[in-house]
N, C-alpha and C positions, 0 to 999 in steps of 0.2 A: 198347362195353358198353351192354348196355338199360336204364342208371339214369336214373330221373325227376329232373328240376331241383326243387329248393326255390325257382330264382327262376323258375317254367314261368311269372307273370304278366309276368315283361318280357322285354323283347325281345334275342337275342344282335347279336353284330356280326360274327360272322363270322372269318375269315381263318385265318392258319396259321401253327404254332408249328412247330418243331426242322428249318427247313427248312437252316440251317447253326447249327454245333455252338455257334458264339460269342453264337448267339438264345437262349441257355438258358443261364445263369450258375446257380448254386447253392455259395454261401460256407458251411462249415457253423461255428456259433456251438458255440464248447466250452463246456464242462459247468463248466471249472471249469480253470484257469493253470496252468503247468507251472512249476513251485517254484526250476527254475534248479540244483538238486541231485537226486540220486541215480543208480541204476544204467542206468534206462532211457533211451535218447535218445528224444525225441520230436520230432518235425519235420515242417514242414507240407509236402503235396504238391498240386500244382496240378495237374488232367489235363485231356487234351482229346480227346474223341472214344473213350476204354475204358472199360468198367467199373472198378470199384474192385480186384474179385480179381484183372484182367488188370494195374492196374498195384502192386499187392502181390508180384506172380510176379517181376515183372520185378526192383523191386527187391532182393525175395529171392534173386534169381539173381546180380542185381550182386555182393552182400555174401553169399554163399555159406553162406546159410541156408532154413530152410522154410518156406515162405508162411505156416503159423501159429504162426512166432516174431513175426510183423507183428501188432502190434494195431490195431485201428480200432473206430471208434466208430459210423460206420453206413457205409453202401453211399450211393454216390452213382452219378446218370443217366448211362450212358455217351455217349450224344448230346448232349454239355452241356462247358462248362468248369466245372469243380469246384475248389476247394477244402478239406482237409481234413487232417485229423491224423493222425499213424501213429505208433509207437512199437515199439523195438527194444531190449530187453535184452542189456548189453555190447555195443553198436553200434562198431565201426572206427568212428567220425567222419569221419576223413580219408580214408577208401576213402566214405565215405555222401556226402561233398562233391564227390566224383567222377564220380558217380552223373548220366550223361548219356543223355536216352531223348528223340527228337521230340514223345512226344505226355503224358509224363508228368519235373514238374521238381519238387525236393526245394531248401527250402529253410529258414529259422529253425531249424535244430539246438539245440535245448535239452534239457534233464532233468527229470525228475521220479522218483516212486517204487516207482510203480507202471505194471502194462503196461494199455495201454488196452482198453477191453473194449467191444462192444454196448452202445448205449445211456450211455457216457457222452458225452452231448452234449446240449447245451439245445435247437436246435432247427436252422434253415439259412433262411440269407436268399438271397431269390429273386429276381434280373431279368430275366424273359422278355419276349422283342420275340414282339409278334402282327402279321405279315406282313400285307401285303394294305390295311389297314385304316388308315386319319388322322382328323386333326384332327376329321373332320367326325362321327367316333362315336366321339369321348369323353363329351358327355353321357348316351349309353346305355351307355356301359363305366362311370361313375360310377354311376349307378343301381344298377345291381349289383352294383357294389362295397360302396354303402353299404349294401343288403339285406344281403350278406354281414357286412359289420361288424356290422352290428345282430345279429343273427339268429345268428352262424356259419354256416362252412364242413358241410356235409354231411361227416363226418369216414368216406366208404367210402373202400375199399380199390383203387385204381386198375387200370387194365386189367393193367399192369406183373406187377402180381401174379399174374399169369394165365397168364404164358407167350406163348411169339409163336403158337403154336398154339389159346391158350386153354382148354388141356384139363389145366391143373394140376389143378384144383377135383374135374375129374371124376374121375381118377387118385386124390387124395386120399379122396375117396368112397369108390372102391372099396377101398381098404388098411380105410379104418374099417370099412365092411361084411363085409369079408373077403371080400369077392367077387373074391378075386385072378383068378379067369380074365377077365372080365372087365377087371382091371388090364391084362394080358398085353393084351387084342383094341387097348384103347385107346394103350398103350405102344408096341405094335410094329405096329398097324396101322391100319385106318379111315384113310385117306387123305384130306388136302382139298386142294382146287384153289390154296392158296397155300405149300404143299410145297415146298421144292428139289425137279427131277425126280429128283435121285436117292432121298432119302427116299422121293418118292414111290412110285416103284419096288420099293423096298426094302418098306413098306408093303403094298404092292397084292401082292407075290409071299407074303409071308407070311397075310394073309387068303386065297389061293388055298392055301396051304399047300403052299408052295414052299418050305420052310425053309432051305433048302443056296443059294437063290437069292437069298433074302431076305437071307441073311448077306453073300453077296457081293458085292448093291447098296450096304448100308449104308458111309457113306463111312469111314476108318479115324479119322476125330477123334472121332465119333458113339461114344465108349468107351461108355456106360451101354448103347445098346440093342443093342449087337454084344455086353456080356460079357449082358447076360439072354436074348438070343437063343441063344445058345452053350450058356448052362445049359438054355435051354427044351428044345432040339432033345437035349440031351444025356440027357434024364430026362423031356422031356415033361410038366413040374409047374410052375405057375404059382407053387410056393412057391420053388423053386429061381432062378426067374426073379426074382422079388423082392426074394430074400437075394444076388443078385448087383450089385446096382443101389448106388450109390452113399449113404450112408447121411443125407447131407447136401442130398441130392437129394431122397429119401422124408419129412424135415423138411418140407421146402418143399411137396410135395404135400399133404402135411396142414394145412399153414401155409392154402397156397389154400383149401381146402375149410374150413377157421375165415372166412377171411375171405369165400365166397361166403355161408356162413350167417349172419354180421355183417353182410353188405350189406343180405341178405334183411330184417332185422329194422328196421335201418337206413330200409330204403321203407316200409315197416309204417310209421315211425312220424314218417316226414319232417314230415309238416305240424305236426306238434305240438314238431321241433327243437329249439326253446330252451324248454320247460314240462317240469316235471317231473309224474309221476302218484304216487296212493298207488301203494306198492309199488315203485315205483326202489329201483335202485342206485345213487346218484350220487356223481361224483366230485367232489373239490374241487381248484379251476383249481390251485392254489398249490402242496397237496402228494402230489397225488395220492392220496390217500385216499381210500375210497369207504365210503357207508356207507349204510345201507337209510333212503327215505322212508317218514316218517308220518304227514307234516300237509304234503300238497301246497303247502295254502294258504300256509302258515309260510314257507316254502322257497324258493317260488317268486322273490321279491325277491334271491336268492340269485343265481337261475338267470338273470335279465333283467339282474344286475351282471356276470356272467359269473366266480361264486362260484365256481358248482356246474355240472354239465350231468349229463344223465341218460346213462346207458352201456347198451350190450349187451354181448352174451357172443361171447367168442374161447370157441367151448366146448370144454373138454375135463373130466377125469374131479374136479380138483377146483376148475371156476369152480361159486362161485354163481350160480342162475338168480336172477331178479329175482320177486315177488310181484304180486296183482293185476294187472290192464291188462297192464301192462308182463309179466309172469311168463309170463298166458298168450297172447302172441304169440310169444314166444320156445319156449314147448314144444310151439304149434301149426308152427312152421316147423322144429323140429327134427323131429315127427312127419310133416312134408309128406318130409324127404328119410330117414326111415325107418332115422336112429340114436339113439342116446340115449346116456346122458353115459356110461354103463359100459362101451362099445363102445371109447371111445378109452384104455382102460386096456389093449387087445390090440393095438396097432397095431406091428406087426415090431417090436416090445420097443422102441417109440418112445416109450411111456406120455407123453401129450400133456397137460399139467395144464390149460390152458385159462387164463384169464386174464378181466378187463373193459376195456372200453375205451371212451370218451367219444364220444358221438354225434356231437359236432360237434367242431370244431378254430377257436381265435379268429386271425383275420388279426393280424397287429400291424406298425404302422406302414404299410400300405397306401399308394401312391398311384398316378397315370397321369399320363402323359406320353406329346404327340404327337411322333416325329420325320421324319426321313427321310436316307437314308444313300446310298451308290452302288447298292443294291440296290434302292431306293425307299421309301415310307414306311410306317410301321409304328407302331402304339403299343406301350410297352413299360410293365410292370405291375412294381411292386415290393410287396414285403411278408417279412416272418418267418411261420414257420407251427414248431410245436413238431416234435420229432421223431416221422418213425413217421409225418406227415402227409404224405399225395399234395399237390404243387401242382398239380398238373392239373388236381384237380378243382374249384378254384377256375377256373383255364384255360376248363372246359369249361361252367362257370354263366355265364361272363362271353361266351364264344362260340356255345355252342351248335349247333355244325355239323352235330348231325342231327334235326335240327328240320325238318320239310317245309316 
């Protein structure tokens, strides 16, 4: 991704993260204890090397239910050992204790009262080993560490959010513009050199407009762009192709395109970080409350304790924009990508309300540490970061690997 560092004055170190699944730990910290009573079983699951929804399937397939009788609290990295909580209303126990998978294991069966939901969780503590890299550039992995302490985290939205393709953002774009044909070009074709050949294939024949060929390349797991290709060719309407596409899927496009516009605003205002302007929105660390700046000056002791921080917009039809300074960056870069906030009130009856979200994110408890193991040596980074926050991008401040 093309984001600029907040530490661009020091120096990275180098090296490499997720090069095996056990270099990336992520424990997630709950929201709040399971009571020991009521109907739901809650119980922690440790994974290694899937996503969250692949091992929710699985378990749902054990215990002979549907993947959204499983509640969880957030999604964790699937290149990573995880840690986290799940929960199951009227759960067998004893078939849940049964419950044997290689890469995914169920353990502390207990109750509470309710099923767990998005976001309830306080945040996830992280120990990532940085390959390649010793002893000898820990004083420069400090440095930047404590810049980030001081200062925060750049709180953007990580590549992750992107897709492996990288083309959520633009997909999302075009659902809010309505430019469904456009949707359709980018969906089922525009090929890039880091493709499966078969996608790619599949891709290339439908840009020639080989439709009947394009359907055939496409592999049979590829369910979303085989049922919008099936609607396209069958009606030839980018709107038929859209209402065929998974409804959970068309979230997340929109999701992206919030989050490219939050990034954008995001570099707009990097160097200024931890200061607030007249005119913010700022939140408060503790309960997340936000509430309009009027005396920068007042405030600001706020924002340097790490009170308050200033926010941009997840925009959709009912976030507020922020005022002054701050107001018109935010409605000059929704004017650069040529929508505005009543656009997302039509999005395939997704009606996107839009939200605020805190500029930065504060590291807690931080440290480094040099090792070395049968692989060779590596420093490894630890810290908490709240929910909803990338570690990567702390990863990527303290690394810097595209830096010439």
């Amino acid at each position: 991704m093309d984001l600029p560092y907040l530490t661009n004055h020091l120096p990275g170190i180098g090296g490499r993260i997720k090069e095996n699944v056990e270099d990336f730990r992520v424990d997630e910290a709950a929201l709040y204890a399971p009571c020991g009573r009521g109907t739901h079983a809650y119980f922690r699951v440790t994974k290694m090397g899937v996503p969250t929804p692949v091992a929710v399937n699985r378990i749902a397939r054990h215990m002979g239910v549907r993947p959204t009788d499983i509640g969880v609290a957030g999604l964790k990295d699937a290149q990573a050992v995880t840690t986290q909580w799940m929960s199951l209303e009227h759960a067998n126990v004893d078939r849940l204790r049964r419950f044997r998978d290689s890469q995914v294991q169920v353990s502390d069966i207990t109750f509470h009262g309710n099923k767990l939901r998005i976001g309830h969780l306080a945040g996830n503590r992280f120990a990532i080993r940085i390959r390649g890299v010793g002893e000898g550039k820990l004083p420069a992995a400090r440095r930047v560490l404590e810049a980030l302490e001081r200062r925060g985290v750049p709180n953007f939205f990580g590549e992750q959010r992107f897709g492996a393709r990288g083309d959520t953002a633009a997909l999302g774009a075009a659902m809010v513009r309505n430019d469904l044909d456009e949707f359709v070009r980018i969906f089922l074709g525009r090929s890039i050199p880091d493709d499966p050949p078969d996608c790619k294939a599949a891709r290339d024949a439908f840009d020639a407009g080989y439709l009947d060929r394009a359907l055939q390349r496409w592999p049979r797991h590829y369910v979303d762009p085989r049922k919008a290709l099936i609607a396209y060719k069958r009606r030839r309407s980018p709107v038929a192709a859209l209402a065929a596409i998974d409804k959970r899927m068309k979230r997340l496009y929109v999701s992206a395109f919030q989050s490219e516009i939050f990034n954008d605003v995001l570099t707009a205002r990097l160097d200024g970080l931890d200061a607030v302007l007249p005119g913010d929105l700022a939140e408060k660390t503790d309960s997340g409350g936000v509430f309009p700046v009027e005396d920068a000056a007042r405030e600001q002791p706020r924002a340097s304790a790490f009170e308050i921080s200033a926010t941009g917009p997840i925009v959709g039809y009912r976030c507020n924009l922020a005022e002054g300074e701050p107001g018109r960056i935010e409605r000059e870069i929704l004017a650069k990508y040529r929508v505005t906030q009543e656009d997302f009130t039509r999005v395939d009856h997704l009606r996107a309300k839009g939200t605020r979200r805190a500029l930065r994110f504060r590291l807690g408890e931080p440290n480094l540490a040099a090792w070395r193991d049968a692989r060779g040596e590596f420093i490894e980074v630890t810290f908490t970061a709240p929910s909803g926050c990338y570690a990567t991008v702390a990863l990527r401040e303290i690394m810097k690997n595209d830096l010439p």
